[in-house]
C-alpha positions as CSV (number, residue, x, y, z in Angstrom):
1,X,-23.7,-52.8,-143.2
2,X,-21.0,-52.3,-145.6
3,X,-22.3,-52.1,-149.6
4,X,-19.9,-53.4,-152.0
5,X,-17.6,-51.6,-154.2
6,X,-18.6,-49.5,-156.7
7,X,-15.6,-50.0,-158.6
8,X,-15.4,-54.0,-158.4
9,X,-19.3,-54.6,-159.6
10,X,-18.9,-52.2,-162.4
11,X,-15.5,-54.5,-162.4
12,X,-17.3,-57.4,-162.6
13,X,-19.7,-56.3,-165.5
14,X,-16.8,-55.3,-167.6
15,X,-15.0,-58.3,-166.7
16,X,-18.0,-60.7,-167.9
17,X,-17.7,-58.7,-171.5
18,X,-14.3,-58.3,-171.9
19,X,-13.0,-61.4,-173.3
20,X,-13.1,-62.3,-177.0
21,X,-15.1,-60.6,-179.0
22,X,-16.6,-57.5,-178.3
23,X,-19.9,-57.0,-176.7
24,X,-21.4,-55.5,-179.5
25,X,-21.3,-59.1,-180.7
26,X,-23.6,-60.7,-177.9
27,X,-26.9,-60.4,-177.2
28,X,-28.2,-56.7,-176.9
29,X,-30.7,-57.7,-174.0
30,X,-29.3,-60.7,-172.0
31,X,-31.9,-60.2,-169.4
32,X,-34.6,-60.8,-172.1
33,X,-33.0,-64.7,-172.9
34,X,-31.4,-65.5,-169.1
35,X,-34.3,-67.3,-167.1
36,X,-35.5,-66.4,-163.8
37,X,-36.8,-63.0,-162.5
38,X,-36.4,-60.0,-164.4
39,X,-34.8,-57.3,-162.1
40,X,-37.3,-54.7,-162.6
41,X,-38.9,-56.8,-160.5
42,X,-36.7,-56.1,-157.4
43,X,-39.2,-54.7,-154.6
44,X,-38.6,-51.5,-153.3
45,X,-37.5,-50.4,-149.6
46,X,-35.3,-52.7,-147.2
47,X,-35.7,-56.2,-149.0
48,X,-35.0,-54.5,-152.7
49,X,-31.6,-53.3,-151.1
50,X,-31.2,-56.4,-149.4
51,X,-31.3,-58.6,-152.9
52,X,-29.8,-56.0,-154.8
53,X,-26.6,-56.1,-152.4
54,X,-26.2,-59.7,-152.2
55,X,-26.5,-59.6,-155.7
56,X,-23.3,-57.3,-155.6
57,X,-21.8,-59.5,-152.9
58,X,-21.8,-62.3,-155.6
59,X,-20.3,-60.2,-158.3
60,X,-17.1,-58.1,-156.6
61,X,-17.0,-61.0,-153.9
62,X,-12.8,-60.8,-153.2
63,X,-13.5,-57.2,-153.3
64,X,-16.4,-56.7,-151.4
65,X,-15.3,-59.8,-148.6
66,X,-11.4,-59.8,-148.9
67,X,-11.5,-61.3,-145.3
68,X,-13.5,-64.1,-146.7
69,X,-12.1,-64.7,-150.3
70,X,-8.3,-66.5,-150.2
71,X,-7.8,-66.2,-154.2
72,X,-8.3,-64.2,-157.2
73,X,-12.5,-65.3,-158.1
74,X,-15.8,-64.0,-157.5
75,X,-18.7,-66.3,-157.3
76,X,-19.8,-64.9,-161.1
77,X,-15.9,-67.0,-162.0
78,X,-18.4,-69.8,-161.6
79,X,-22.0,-69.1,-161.9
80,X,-21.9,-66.8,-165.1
81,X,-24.3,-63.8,-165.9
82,X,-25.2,-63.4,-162.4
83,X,-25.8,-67.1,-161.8
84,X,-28.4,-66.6,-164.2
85,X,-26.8,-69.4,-167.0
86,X,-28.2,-72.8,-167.7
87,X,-25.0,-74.3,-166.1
88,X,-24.3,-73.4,-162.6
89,X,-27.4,-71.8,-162.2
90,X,-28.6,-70.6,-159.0
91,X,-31.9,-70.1,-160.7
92,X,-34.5,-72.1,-158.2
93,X,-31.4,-73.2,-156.1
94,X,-33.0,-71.7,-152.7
95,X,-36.2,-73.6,-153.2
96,X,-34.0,-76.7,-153.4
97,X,-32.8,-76.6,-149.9
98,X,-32.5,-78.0,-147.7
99,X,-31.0,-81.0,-149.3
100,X,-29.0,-84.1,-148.6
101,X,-25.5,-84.2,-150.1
102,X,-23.0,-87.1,-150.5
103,X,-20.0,-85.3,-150.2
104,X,-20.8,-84.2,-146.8
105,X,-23.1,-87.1,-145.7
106,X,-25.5,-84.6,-144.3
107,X,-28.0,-82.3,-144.9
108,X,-27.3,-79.3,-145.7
109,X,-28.9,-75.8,-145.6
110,X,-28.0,-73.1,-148.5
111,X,-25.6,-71.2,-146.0
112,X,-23.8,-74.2,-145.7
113,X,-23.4,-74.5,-148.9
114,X,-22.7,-71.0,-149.8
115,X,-19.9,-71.0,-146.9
116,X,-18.9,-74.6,-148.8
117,X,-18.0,-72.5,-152.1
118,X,-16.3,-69.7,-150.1
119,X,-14.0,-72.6,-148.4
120,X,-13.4,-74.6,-151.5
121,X,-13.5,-72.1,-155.0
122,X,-12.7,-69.1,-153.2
123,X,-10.2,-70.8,-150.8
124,X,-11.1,-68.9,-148.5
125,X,-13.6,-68.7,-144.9
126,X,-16.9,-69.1,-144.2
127,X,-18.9,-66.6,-143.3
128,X,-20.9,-66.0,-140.5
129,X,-24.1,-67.5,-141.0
130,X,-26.4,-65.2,-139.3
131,X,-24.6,-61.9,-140.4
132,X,-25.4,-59.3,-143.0
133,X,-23.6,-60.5,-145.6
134,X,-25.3,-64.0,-145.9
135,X,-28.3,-62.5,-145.2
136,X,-28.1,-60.6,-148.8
137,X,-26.3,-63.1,-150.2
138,X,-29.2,-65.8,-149.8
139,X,-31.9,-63.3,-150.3
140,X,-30.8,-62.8,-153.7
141,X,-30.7,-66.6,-154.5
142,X,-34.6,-66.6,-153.0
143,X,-35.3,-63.2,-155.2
144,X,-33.6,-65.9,-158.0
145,X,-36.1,-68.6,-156.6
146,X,-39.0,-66.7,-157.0
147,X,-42.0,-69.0,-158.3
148,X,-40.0,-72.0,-158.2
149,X,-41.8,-74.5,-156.7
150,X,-40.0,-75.9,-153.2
151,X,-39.0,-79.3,-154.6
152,X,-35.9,-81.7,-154.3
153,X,-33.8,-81.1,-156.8
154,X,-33.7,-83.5,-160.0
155,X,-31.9,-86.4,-160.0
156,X,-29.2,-86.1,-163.0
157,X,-26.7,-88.3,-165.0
158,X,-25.4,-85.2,-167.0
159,X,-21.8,-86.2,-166.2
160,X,-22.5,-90.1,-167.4
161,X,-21.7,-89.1,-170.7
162,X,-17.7,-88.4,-170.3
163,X,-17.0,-91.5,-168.6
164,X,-16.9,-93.1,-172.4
165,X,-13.9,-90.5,-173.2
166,X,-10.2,-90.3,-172.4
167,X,-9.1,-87.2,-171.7
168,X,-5.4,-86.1,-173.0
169,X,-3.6,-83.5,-171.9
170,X,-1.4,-83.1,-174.3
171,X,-4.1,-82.1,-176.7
172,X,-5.3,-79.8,-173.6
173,X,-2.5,-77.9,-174.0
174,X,-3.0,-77.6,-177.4
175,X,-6.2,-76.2,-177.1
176,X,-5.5,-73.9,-174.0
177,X,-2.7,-72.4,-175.5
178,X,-5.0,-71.3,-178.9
179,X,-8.3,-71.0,-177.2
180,X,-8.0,-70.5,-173.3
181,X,-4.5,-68.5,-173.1
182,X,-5.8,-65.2,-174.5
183,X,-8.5,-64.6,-171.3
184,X,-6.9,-66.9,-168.7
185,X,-3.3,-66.5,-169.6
186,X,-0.3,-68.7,-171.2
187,X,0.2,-69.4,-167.1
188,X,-3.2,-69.8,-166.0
189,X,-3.0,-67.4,-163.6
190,X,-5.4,-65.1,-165.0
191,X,-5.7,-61.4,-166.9
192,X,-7.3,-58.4,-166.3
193,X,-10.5,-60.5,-168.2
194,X,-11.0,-63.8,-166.7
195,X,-9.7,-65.5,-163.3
196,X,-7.0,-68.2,-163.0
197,X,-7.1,-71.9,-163.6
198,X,-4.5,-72.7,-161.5
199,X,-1.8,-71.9,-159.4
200,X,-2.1,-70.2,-156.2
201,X,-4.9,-67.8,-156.8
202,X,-7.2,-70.4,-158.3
203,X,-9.8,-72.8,-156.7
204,X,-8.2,-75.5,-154.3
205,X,-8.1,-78.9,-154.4
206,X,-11.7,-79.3,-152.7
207,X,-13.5,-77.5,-155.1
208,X,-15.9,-79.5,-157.5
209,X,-14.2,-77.8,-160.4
210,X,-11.1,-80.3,-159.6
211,X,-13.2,-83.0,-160.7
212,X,-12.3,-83.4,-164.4
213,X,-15.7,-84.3,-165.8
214,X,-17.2,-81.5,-163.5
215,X,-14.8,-79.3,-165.6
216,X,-15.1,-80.2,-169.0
217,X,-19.0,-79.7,-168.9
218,X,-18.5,-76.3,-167.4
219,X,-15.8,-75.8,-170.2
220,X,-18.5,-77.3,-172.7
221,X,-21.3,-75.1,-172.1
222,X,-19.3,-72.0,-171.3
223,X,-16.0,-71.4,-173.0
224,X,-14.8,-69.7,-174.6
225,X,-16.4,-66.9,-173.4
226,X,-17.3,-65.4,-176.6
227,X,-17.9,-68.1,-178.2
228,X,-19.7,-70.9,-175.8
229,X,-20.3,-74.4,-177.3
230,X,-17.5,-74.2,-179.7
231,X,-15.3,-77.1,-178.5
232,X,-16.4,-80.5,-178.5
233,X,-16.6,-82.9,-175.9
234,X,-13.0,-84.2,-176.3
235,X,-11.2,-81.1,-176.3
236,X,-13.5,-79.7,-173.3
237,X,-12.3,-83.1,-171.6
238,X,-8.4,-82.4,-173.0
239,X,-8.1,-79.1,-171.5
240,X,-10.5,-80.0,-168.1
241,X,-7.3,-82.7,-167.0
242,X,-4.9,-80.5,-169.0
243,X,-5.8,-77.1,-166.4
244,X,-6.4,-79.8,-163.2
245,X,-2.9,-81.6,-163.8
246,X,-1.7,-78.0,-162.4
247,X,-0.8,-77.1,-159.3
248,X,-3.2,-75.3,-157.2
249,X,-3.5,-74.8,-153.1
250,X,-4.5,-77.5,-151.0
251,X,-8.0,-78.1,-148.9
252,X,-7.0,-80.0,-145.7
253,X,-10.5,-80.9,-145.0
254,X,-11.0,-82.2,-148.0
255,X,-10.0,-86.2,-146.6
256,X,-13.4,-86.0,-145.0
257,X,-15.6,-85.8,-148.2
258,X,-17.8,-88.6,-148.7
259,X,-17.3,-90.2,-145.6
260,X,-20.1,-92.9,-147.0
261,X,-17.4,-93.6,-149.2
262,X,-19.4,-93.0,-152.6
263,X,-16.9,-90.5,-154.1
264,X,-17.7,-90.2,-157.8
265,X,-15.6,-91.7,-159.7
266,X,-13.6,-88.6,-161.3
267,X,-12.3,-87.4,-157.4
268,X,-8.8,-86.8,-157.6
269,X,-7.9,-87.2,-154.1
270,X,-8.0,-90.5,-151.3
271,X,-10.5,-90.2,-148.5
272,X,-10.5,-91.2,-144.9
273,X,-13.6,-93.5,-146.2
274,X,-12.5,-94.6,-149.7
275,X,-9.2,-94.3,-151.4
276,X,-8.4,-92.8,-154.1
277,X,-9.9,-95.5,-157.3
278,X,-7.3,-97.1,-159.2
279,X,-7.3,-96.5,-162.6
280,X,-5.8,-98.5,-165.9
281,X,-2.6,-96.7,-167.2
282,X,-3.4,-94.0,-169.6
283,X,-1.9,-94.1,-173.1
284,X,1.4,-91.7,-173.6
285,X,0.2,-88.1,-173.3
286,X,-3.0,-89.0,-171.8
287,X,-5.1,-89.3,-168.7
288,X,-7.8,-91.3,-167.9
């Protein structure tokens, strides 16, 4: 069993405190305001280094599984402070599944939809389902779980609320170039602080962050890095369609989401079971 790089967790750490403004500035204790299980409370012996190197799996992925990883994230690109943040949380995820999912019309187990994320935002390969590395990887997210009750997961509208917005991409630009463009670079494709947004070594075209709504709450809740909440909804919309109207590698597979053919309404791509929606023009410099 291979353990991860040294070098890219402690990578990773300095990576998720680089950006902006310096760490002094956040808070002192994250652990002490992030829900879920504190890590003290990591057993000891064989389990302990199980959860504690899926953990590390998670946070120097393309350097721990460059086999597996086709780009330039790790799954903490995504799932910030260890997966430990209000928005893309994997906080109680494990006791969620199995669970049906539209997309793939089928229920799924969490190593399917770990090896989903690894296909799709790593561009990249699964991985074995019944090796060592998913074996850490998904005892972590149960360590995560740990006295969540086993329960369906909540149904939600939280991306209702953008539908009533346009989203312009000029004013994206705007706003990248004077917010995003100092961690993610004037080219989106990244810095020695934060991933790229597009372009070859960003997610493909079958990731969930290519859904513009999908986007602009991550972008809402999260960036800027040092300064989360800051933009409001239109500018997290602006630079959401601004950052997705960018090239970015393809996902073949991709024409066989939602095969039901209920694809949500923000998909940018056709199906084999539903085309691609037609939409009203967009005003000049804008995109609906």
């Amino acid at each position: 069993m291979r353990p991860p790089r040294t070098l890219g967790w402690l990578a990773a750490v300095t990576l998720a405190l680089g950006c902006g403004r310096s760490a002094a500035t956040r808070t002192a204790n994250p652990q002490a305001t992030l829900p879920g299980p504190a890590d003290s409370l990591i057993p000891d012996g064989p389990l302990g280094a199980s959860i504690r190197r899926g953990r590390g799996l998670l946070a120097a992925t393309r350097d721990s599984l460059p086999a597996h990883v086709g780009n330039g994230l790790r799954c903490v690109s995504c799932h910030l402070d260890g997966g430990r943040r209000q928005s893309g949380s994997w906080v109680g995820v494990f006791a969620r599944y199995p669970q049906y999912r539209p997309r793939s019309a089928t229920v799924e187990t969490i190593e399917y939809r770990v090896n989903d994320c690894f296909r799709r935002s790593m561009n990249g390969t699964a991985l074995p389902s019944d090796g060592p590395d998913m074996r850490d990887i998904v005892a972590y997210l149960w360590f995560l779980s740990r006295d969540v009750p086993i329960a369906p997961a909540t149904p939600s509208n939280r991306l209702a609320k953008w539908a009533a917005l346009t989203a312009d991409t000029g004013a994206g630009a705007r706003v990248y170039g004077a917010t995003c463009a100092k961690c993610h670079g004037p080219d989106g494709q990244g810095t020695a602080v934060a991933p790229p947004v597009w372009g070859p070594q960003a997610y493909n075209l079958g990731a969930g962050m290519t859904r513009v709504r999908t986007a602009a709450a991550f972008i809402r809740d999260n960036m800027p890095f040092d300064q989360p909440g800051s933009l409001s909804d239109q500018q997290a919309l602006d630079v959401a369609a601004y950052v997705n109207a960018h090239p970015r590698p393809d996902f073949p597979d991709k024409i066989h989401d939602w095969p039901n053919g209920d694809a949500p309404p923000d998909v940018a791509y056709p199906t084999l079971a539903g085309p691609r929606r037609e939409t009203p023009a967009p005003a000049a410099g804008r995109t609906p």
